[in-house]
N, C-alpha and C positions, 0 to 999 in steps of 0.2 A: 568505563565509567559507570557508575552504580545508578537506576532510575531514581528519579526523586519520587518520594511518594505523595498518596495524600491521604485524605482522613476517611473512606467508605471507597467499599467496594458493595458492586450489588452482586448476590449468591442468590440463583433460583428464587429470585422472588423479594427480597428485602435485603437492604442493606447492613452491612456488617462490617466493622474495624481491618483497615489493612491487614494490622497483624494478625487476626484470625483468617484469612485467606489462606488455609494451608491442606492440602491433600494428605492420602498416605502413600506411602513408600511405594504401597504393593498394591499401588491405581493402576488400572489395565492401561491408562496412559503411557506413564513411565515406563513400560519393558515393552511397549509394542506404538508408540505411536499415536495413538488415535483421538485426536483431536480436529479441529478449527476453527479457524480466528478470522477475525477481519481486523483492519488496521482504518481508523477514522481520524479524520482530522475536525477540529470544534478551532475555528478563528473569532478573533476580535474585528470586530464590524464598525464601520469607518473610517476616521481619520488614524495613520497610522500615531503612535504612542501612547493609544487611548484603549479603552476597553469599554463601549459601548452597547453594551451584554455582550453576547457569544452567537455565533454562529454554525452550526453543523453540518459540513459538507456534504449532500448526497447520503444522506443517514438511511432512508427508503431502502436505497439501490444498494445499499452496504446491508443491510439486515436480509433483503430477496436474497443474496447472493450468500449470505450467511446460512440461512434455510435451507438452501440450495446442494450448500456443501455437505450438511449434514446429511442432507434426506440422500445423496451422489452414496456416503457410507452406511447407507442404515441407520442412521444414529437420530431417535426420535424426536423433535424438538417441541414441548407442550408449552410454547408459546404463539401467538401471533407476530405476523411481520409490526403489527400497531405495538402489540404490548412490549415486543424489544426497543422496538422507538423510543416509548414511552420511558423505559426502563434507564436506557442513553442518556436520555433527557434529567432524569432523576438524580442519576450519579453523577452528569457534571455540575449541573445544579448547588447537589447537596455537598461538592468539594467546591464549591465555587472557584473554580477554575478556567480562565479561558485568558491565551489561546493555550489548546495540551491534545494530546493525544488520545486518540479511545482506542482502548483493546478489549472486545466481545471474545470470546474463548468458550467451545463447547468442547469436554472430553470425557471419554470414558474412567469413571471413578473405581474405586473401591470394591469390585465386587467375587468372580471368577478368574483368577491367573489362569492362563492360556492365550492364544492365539485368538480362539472367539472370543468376541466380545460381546455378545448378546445377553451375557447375565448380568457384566457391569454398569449400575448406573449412569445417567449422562448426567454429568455435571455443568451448569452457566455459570460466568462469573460476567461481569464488565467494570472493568477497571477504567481509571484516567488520569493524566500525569503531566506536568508541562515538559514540553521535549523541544528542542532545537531540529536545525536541519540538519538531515540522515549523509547528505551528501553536499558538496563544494558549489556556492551558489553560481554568482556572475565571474567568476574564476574557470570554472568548468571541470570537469571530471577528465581525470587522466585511464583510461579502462586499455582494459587486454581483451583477445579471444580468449574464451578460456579451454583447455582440456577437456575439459567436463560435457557432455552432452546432457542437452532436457531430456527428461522422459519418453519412450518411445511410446504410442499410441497403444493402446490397451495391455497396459502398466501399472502404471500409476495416473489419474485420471487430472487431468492438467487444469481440467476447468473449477475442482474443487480447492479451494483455499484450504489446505489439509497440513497440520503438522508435518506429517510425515514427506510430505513432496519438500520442504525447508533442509530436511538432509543434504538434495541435491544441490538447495543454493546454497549455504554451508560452504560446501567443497567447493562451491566456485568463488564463492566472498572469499574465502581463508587465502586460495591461490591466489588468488589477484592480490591481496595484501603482502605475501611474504615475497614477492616478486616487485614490491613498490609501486602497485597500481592501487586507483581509488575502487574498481570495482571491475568485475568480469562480465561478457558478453557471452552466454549459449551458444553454439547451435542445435538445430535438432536431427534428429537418427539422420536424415540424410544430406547432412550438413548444410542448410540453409539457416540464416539468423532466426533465430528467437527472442530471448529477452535478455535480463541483465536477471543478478541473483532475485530479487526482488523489485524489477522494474519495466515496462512493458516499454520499449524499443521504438526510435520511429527515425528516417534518414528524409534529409532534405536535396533533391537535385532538380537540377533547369526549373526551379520555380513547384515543383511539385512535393506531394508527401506521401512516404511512404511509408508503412506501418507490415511487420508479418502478422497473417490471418491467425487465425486460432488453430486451426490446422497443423500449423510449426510449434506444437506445442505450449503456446502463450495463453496465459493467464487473462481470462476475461477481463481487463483494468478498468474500474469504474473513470478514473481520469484519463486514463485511453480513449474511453469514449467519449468524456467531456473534452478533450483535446480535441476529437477526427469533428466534433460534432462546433466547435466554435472554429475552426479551420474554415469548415464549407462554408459557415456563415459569413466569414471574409472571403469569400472566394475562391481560396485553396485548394486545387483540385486533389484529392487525398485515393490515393491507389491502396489496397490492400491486396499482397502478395508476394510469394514464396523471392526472398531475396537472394543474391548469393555474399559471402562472406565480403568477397574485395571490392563491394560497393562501400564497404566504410572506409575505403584507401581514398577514394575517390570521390566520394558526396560533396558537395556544400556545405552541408550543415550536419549536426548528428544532436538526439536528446532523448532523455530519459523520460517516462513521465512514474509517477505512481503516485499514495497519498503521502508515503515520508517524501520520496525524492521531490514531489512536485513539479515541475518540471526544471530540469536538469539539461544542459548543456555539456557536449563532450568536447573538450578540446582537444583531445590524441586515443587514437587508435593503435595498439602495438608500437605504440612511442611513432607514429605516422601523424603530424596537424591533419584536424579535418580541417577543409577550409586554411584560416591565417592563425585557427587556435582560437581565435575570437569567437563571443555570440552572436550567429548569423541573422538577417533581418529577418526572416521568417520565425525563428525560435522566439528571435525576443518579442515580434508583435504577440504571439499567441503565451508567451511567458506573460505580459503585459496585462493582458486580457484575463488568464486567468489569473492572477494573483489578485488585482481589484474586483475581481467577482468575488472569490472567496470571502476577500476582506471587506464586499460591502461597501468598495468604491465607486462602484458602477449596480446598473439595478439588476435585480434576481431575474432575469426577465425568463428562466428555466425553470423557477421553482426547486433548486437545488437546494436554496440554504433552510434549514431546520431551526428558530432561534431559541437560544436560551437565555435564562436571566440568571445574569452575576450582580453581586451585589454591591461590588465599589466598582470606583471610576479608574484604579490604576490595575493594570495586569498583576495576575495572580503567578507569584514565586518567579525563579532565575528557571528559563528555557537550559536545557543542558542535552550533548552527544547522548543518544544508548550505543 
């Protein structure tokens, strides 16, 4: 299903018409990869059906880890962690949109065909969009093992949010779909759990949580850590470490977290119920928790949300599947 657009995108520095958004052919990107993106979410702040300006999830923690990735490739970024902020702020603003998606994208342009990429320009863009949920809310997520293994340790570097590391989830989305699953589970080089194509993993047993380290090849998830980090504050005692596969046979509870999935509930495993199939207590308090945080129904008490001003009172366009 086709993204809806909107009216500005911002390019290095000011904003410019969607449909100008366009590269060429023969971007060092395109034949070799080199890019990275971050994935933001901007909610609607308070009562639900309302849009009470916008809110920006962990926009900070999303722009460090932007910088982060690039700087992991070489890839120069002549901005501030502030002035992308600021940038963020600009373009959902100036598309008056909320709630919608942010996509920040740094990648090599236009410049040297080859494999280096040191002569190609870095190009920014940040887009934003209204988007729906990525995956099956209070239903649950039907997921496989998948084939596919994460990256092995000094490979491809796991902790960067990198175009090129999305090949691997690629192969694991595509398999889980053509086999009639909603989405596939990793493991890594020595077969212990990882993530999901694009979701960072966590199992619920006897009352506990458990999450794999970074170690297992997982992606540093900013709602990973907004998840391990309102867990402890209920009490939750939250274990991080190397799992084995057949603890998804047999957990309690099973859930996804990321900024599309949000937090996500599994209900089968290799067509195995976790649990009764249902969202177990545990998921749902901490699903509970965060969603009225996001949304501004409970207080910021983290300094997580970023606000922005829309300018009517009803939501901006129909949310829709990417």
């Amino acid at each position: 299903m086709p993204i809806q657009t909107t009216e500005n995108i911002w390019h290095n520095g000011k904003l410019i018409p969607w449909a100008d958004a366009n590269i060429h052919v023969m971007s060092h990107v395109v034949h070799y990869g080199s890019s990275v993106f971050e994935g933001i979410r901007c909610y609607s702040q308070g009562e639900e059906g309302k849009t009470n300006g916008g809110g920006i999830f962990r926009l900070r923690e999303h722009m460090q880890r932007f910088i982060a990735s690039a700087k992991i490739y070489r890839m120069p970024i002549d901005y501030t962690v502030d002035q992308l902020c600021d940038a963020v702020v600009e373009v959902v603003e100036a598309n008056n949109a909320s709630p919608c998606y942010i996509r920040p994208v740094a990648f090599r342009g236009y410049g040297e065909i080859g494999v280096s990429p040191l002569k190609s320009p870095v190009e920014i863009y940040i887009a934003n969009f209204p988007w729906g949920n990525f995956l099956h809310g209070n239903e649950g997520a039907n997921v496989c093992v998948s084939s596919w293994n994460r990256l092995a340790p000094n490979t491809m570097p796991s902790l960067a949010k990198a175009g090129a590391n999305y090949m691997n989830s690629q192969l694991i989305r595509m398999e889980a779909a053509v086999n009639g699953f909603d989405e596939g589970i990793a493991l890594d080089r020595n077969g212990y759990l990882s993530e999901g194509s694009g979701e960072n993993l966590f199992i619920v047993r006897e009352g506990k949580l458990f999450t794999s380290p970074l170690a297992n090849a997982v992606l540093n998830g900013i709602t990973r850590a907004s998840i391990v980090q309102l867990a402890k504050e209920m009490g939750i005692e939250v274990i991080e470490q190397s799992l084995p596969r057949e603890l998804l046979y047999i957990c309690d509870e099973a859930f996804f977290t990321g900024t599309a999935a949000e937090v996500t509930h599994l209900r089968s495993v290799d067509r195995i119920l976790v649990g009764d199939g249902t969202m177990g207590p545990i998921t749902t308090k901490l699903q509970t928790e965060y969603m009225n945080l996001v949304n501004g129904r409970t207080a910021d008490r983290f300094g997580w949300i970023t606000p922005v001003r829309i300018r009517n009172t009803e939501a901006v366009g129909e949310t829709v599947n990417a």
